[in-house]
ZAVO-733883 format. One record per residue (C-alpha): x, y, z negated. Coordinates in steps of 0.5 Angstrom, whole numbers, padded with zeros to 4 digits, always signed. Layout:
N
XYZ ...
//
This chain:
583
+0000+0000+0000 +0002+0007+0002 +0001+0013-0003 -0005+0015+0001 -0008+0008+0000 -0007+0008-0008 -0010+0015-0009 -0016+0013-0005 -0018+0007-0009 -0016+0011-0015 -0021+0016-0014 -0025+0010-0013 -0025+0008-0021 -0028+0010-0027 -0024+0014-0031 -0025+0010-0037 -0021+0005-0041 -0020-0001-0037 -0014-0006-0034 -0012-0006-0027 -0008-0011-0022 -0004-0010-0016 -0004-0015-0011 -0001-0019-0006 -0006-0024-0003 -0009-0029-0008 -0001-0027-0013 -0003-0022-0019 +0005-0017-0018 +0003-0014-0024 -0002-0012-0029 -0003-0006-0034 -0008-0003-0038 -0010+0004-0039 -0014+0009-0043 -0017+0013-0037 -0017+0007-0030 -0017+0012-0025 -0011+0018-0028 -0006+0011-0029 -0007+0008-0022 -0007+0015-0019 +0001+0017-0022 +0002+0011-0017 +0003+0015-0011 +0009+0017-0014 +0013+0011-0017 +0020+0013-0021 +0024+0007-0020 +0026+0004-0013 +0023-0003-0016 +0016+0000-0017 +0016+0002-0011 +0017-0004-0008 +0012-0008-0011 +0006-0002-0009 +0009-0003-0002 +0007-0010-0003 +0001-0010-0005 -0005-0010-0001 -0011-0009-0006 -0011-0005-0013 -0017-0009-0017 -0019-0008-0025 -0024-0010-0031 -0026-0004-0035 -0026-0005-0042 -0031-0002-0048 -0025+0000-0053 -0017+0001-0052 -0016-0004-0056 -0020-0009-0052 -0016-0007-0045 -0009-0009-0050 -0012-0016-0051 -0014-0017-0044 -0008-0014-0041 -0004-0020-0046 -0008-0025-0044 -0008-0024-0037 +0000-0023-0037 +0000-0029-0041 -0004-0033-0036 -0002-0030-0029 +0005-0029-0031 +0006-0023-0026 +0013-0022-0022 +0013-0015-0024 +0010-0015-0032 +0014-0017-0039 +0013-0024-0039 +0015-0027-0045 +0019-0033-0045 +0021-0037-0051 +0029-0038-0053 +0029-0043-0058 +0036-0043-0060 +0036-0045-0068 +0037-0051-0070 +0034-0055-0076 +0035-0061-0079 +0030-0066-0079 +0028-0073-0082 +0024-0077-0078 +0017-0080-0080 +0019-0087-0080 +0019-0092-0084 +0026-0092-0084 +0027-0085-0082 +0034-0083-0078 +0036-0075-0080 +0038-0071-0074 +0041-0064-0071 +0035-0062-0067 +0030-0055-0064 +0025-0059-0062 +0023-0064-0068 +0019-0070-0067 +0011-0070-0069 +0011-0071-0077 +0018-0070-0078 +0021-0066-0085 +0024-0060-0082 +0030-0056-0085 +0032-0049-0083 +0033-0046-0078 +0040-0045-0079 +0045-0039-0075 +0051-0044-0076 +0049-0050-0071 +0058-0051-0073 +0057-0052-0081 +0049-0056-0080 +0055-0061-0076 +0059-0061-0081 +0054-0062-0086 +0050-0068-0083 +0057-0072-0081 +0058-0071-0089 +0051-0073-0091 +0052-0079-0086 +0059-0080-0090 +0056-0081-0097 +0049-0083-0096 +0050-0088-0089 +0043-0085-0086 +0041-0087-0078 +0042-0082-0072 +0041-0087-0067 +0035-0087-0064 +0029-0092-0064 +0031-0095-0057 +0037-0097-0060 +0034-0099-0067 +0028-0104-0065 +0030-0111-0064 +0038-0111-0066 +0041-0117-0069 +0048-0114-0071 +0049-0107-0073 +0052-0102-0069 +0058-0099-0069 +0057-0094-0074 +0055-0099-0079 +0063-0101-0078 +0065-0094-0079 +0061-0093-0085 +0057-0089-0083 +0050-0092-0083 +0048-0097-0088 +0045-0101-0082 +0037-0102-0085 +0036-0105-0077 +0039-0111-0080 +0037-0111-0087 +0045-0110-0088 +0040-0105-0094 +0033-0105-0097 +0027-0101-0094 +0027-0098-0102 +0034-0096-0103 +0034-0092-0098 +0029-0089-0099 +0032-0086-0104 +0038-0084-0100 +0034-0080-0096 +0031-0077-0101 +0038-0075-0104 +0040-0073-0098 +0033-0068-0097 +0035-0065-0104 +0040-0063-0102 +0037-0058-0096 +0032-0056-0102 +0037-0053-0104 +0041-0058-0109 +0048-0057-0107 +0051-0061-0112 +0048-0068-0108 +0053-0067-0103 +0058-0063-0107 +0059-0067-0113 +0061-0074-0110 +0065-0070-0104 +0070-0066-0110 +0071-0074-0112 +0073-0077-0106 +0078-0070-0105 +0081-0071-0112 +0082-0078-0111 +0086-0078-0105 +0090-0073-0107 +0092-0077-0113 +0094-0083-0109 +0097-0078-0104 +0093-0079-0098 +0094-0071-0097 +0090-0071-0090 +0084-0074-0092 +0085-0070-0098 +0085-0064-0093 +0079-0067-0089 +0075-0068-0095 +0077-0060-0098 +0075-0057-0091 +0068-0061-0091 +0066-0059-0098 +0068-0052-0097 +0063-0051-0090 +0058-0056-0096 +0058-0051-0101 +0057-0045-0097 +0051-0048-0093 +0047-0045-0098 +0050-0038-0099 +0053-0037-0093 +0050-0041-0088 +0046-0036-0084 +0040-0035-0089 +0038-0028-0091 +0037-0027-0099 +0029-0030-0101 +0024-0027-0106 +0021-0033-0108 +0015-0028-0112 +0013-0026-0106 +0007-0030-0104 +0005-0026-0097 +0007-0030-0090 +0011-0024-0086 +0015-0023-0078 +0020-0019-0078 +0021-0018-0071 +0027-0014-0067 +0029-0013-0060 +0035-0012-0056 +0034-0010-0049 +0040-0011-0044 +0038-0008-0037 +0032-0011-0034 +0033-0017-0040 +0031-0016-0046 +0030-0022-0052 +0026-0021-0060 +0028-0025-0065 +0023-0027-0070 +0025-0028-0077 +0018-0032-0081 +0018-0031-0089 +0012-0036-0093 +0013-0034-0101 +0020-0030-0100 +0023-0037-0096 +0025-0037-0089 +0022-0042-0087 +0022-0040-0079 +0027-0037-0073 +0025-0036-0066 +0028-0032-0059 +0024-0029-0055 +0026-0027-0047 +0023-0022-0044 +0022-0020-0038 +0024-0013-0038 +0021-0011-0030 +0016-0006-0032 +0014-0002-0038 +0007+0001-0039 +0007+0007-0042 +0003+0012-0043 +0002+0016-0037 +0007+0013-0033 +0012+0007-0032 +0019+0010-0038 +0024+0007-0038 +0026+0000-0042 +0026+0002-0050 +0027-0003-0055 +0020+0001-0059 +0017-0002-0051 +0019-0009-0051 +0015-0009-0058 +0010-0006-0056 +0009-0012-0050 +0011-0017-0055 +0006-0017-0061 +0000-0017-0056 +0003-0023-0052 +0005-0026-0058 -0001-0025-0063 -0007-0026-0058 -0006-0033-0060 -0003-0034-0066 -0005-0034-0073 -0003-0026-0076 +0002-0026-0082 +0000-0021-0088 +0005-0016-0085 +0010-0015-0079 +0018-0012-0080 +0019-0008-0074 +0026-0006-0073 +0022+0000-0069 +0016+0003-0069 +0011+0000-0063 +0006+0004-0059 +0000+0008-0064 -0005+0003-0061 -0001-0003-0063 +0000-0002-0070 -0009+0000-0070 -0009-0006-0066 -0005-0010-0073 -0008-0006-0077 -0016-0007-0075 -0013-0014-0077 -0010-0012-0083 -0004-0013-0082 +0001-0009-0086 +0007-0006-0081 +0013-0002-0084 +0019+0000-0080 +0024-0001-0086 +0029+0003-0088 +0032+0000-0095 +0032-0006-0099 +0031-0013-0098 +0027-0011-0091 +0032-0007-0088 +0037-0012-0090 +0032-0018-0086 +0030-0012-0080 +0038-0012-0080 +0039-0020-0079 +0033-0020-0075 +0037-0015-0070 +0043-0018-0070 +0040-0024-0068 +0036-0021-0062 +0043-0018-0060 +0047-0025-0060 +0047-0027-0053 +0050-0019-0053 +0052-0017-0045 +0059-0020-0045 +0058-0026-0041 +0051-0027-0036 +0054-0034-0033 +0046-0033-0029 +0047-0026-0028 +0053-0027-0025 +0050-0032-0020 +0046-0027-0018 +0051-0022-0016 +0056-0027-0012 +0050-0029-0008 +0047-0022-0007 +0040-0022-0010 +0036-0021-0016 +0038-0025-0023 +0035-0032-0021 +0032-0033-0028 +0028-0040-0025 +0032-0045-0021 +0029-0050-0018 +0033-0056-0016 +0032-0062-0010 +0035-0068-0009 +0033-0075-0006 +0035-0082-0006 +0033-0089-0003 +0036-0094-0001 +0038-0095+0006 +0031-0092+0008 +0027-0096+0002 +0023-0093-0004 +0024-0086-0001 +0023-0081-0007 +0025-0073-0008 +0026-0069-0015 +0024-0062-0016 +0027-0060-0023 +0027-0053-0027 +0033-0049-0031 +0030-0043-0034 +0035-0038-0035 +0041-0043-0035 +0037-0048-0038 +0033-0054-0037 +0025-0053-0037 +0023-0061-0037 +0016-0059-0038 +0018-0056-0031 +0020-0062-0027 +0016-0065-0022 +0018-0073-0017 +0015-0074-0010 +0015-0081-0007 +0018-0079+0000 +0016-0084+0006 +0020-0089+0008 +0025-0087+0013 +0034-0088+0012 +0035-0080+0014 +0036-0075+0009 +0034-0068+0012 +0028-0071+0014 +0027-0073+0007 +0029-0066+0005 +0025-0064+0009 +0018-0066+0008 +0020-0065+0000 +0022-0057+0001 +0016-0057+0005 +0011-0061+0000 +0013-0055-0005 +0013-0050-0001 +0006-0051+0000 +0003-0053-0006 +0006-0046-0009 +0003-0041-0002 -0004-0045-0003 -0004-0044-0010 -0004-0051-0012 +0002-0051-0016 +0002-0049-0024 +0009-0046-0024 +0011-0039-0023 +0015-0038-0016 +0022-0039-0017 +0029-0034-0016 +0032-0040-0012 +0032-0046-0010 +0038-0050-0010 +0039-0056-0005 +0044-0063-0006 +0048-0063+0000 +0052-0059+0005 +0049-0056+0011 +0045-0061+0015 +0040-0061+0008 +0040-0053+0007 +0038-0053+0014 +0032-0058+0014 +0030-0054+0007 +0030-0047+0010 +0026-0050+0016 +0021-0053+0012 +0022-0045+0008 +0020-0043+0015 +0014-0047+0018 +0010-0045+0011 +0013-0039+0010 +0014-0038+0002 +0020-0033+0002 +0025-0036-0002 +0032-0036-0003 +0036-0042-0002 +0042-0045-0002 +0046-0052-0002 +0051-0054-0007 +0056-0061-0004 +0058-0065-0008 +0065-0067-0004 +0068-0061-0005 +0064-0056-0009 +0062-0052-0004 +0056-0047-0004 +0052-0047+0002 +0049-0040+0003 +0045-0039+0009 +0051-0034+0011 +0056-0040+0012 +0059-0044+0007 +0064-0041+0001 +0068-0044-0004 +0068-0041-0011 +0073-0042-0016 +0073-0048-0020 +0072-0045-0027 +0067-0039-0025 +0062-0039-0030 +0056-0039-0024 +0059-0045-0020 +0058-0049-0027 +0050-0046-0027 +0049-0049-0020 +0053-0056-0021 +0048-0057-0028 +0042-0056-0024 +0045-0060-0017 +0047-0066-0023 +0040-0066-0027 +0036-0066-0019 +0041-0072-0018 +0040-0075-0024 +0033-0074-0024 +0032-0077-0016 +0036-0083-0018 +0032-0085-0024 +0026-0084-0020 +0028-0088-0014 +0030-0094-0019 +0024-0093-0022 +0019-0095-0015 +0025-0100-0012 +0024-0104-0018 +0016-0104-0017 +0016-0105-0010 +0015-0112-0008 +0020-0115-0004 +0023-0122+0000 +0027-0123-0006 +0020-0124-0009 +0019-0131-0005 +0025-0134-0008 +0024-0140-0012 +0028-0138-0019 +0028-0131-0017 +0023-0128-0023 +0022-0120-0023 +0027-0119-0027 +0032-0123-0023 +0030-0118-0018 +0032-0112-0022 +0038-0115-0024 +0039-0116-0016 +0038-0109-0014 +0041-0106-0019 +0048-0110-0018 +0047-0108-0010 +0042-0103-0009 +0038-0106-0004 +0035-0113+0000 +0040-0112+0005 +0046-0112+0001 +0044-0118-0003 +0043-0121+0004 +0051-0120+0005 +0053-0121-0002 +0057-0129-0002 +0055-0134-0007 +0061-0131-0011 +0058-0125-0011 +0051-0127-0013 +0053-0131-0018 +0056-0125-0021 +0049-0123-0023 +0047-0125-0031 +0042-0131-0030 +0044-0132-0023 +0047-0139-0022 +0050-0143-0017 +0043-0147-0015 +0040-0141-0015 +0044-0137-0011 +0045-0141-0006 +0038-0142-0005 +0038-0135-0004 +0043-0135+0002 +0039-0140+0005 +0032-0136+0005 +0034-0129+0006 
//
């Protein structure tokens, strides 16, 4: 839309408070809310950064929602923010980034250093030191033998695993323990992160004090440095001071912005503990203001954050705020008497300034996904999708779509495609590229539209992908990554990065994760295709996997000797004769 287009359909609004929506075909690019419709709209026709320009010229039909109150138009903006994820709004993104320790709700429950406990599991933390959480754990392991394998590896042994020999799992698997005593482990090692130090402490000073009697002056040393990170777990591991006569739940909230990025820490009191952490990254593209779009403020990121982040979750008793948000934000909290203060001594300063440290952690040294973008010419590709395929010899054709999200993997995002049975790989590609590309242009896909797609392959596969990219027409930057040589394809001829960039490594984490995923896959549906090894007596089905898994596919067993097939667990000499007979 030109100026003259948005002042038309300004003038054709109310001026009254409401939401409005700039649009490009079925896409929402951006959502805002406004006192008076029409005067917000209208300051459109005269944008002050090149990026909103950009996306008025892009949209082609500006839409809106009136609403009762300012309030109302707050909550419908959050709401549709949060569903739509438009390209040019804030959109809140969360950055799990603390670890805890958690004891799992088993029978014989296992202790791990995790950010996404298990469902029931007993958690304790967060924690800012992940280093002396480590060092605590493997300490607790030391005293009280506790399991970290997983359930895969727990169920069904017969002997115990290695840890057991390194004495650091007292093997209940095998009964080496009874259930009850430990229990009673657990239940020590839980009383230390209720704050119980001597648990750990007490038998550790021992064990230290003995070994340096009898001379043993390096594990002496050893069990020094471990007692040291164990005594300070609790005063100076990262916690803030806590007031347990403080009955009230409380956020405290601060944000960083660092460009067009921007990231809230939360910090979440219940009775004077801390009992939660989280990072939020925002999307800083846009910020709604009063009359017109301001620059990014840390008071904005905010004001953004608590109507997404409250819109659907429980209010606290009251929010810490490191700045003061919009006017209508605080009447909004306090309407849902929420008590919200700006800090500027004492103990809530302090947690304000804990919570602002946090919010600053990533800092502006080192943007491994920023510095992508800049060595490849476009925007920070926050959203990375990756494409691989696998079959073997034309069989049991599938392809992989994986997700990172700022440098990370978003497995909630991963998608598979079986792929038709054919021995060429940028048909394949092809047909994957193209599968995607057109569930995104006719809305069928749930996901938002990535900043790049990354193929595994060299130029023949970047080139069926770009094909593919064209006939739908879904405008998306793309390049390829191969294997061989670790040479980034680009659209503009094949480059060579050094070995040890840190945007080499982004893209190799995603070509390897697509990898990974594909194989898995793959491997998946050749063990459930019925093949002729099926029709060979003595040949069960998982013969058969053992068989396809040793030589990847039919026509390798096919060439495979006697010798070779009698390699095979459960395969003998009759039976692999009998296969050379058959096949």
């Amino acid at each position: 839309m030109d100026a003259e287009a948005v002042r038309t359909r300004a003038n054709d609004l109310p001026p009254e408070p409401g939401v409005y929506q700039f649009r490009d075909g079925e896409t929402t690019l951006y959502v805002g809310k406004a006192v008076d419709l029409r005067d917000r709209v209208r300051s459109y026709t005269d944008p002050r950064s090149g990026r909103i320009r950009g996306m008025v010229e892009r949209a082609d039909r500006i839409e809106f929602a009136v609403t009762d109150t300012e309030t109302q138009a707050l909550l419908l903006e959050a709401n549709q923010i949060k569903r739509l994820q438009p390209r040019y709004n804030v959109r809140l993104k969360d950055d799990k980034s603390y670890p805890l320790v958690a004891f799992t709700d088993h029978e014989v429950p296992r202790i791990e250093v995790t950010r996404d406990p298990e469902e029931g599991s007993v958690a304790y933390g967060p924690f800012t030191n992940k280093g002396r959480v480590d060092a605590v754990v493997k300490a607790i392991r030391d005293e009280h033998r506790l399991r970290g394998c997983s359930d895969h590896k727990y169920a069904n042994r017969e002997r115990p695993c290695l840890d057991y020999e390194m004495g650091i799992c007292s093997a209940p698997c095998t009964g080496e323990i009874a259930t009850e005593a430990y229990a009673e482990d657990v239940a020590a090692a839980r009383r230390f992160f209720e704050g119980e130090t001597g648990v750990l402490a007490d038998p550790l000073r021992r064990r230290m004090e003995t070994a340096a009697e009898n001379a043993e002056f390096e594990r002496a040393a050893n069990l020094r440095d471990r007692l040291a990170a164990v005594e300070a777990f609790h005063g100076d591991g990262g916690e803030a001071v806590s007031d347990r006569r403080d009955d009230r739940t409380v956020d405290v909230l601060a944000a960083a912005v660092e460009g067009d990025v921007a990231r809230v820490a939360r910090l979440h009191s219940e009775r004077g503990q801390l009992v939660d952490r989280d990072r939020h990254r925002l999307d800083a593209a846009v910020m709604d203001e009063g009359d017109d779009p301001t620059p990014n403020t840390p008071a904005a990121v905010l004001s953004a954050f608590l109507t997404q982040y409250y819109a659907e979750r429980e209010f606290p008793d009251a929010v810490l705020l490191a700045e003061r948000p919009d006017d209508d934000v605080v009447d909004w909290l306090e309407g849902e008497d929420v008590a919200v203060r700006v800090p500027g001594a004492g103990r809530e300063a302090k947690l304000v300034e804990l919570a602002l440290k946090n919010a600053r952690k990533r800092g502006g040294r080192t943007d491994p996904v920023g510095a992508l973008g800049e060595r490849l010419g476009i925007d920070r590709p926050e959203r990375i999708e990756g494409f691989d395929v696998s079959h073997a010899s034309g069989t049991a054709a599938v392809g992989s779509n994986v997700c990172f999200v700022d440098g990370s993997a978003a497995t909630s995002d991963y998608r598979r495609k079986k792929l038709a049975d054919r021995n060429d790989d940028y048909a394949n590609m092809r047909e994957l590229v193209r599968w995607r590309a057109t569930r995104a242009i006719e809305g069928r896909d749930d996901r938002p539209d990535p900043d790049l797609l990354l193929i595994d392959g060299g130029e023949g596969q970047l080139g069926a992908a770009r094909d593919a990219l064209a006939e739908i027409g879904w405008d998306v930057p793309v390049v390829a990554l191969a294997k061989a040589e670790e040479i980034v394809v680009t659209p503009d001829g094949p480059r060579r990065w050094p070995d040890d960039t840190s945007e080499l490594h982004v893209l190799q984490r995603v070509r390897d994760e697509a990898h990974r995923f594909a194989v898995q896959y793959h491997q998946t549906v050749r063990d459930e295709v019925r093949t002729v090894l099926d029709d060979v007596p003595g040949v069960g089905p998982e013969t058969r996997k053992r068989l396809l898994r040793r030589f990847g596919s039919v026509q390798n067993v096919r060439d495979a000797s006697v010798e070779d097939l009698r390699d095979v667990d459960g395969i003998g000499k009759t039976t692999a004769e009998r296969l050379r007979d058959r096949l």
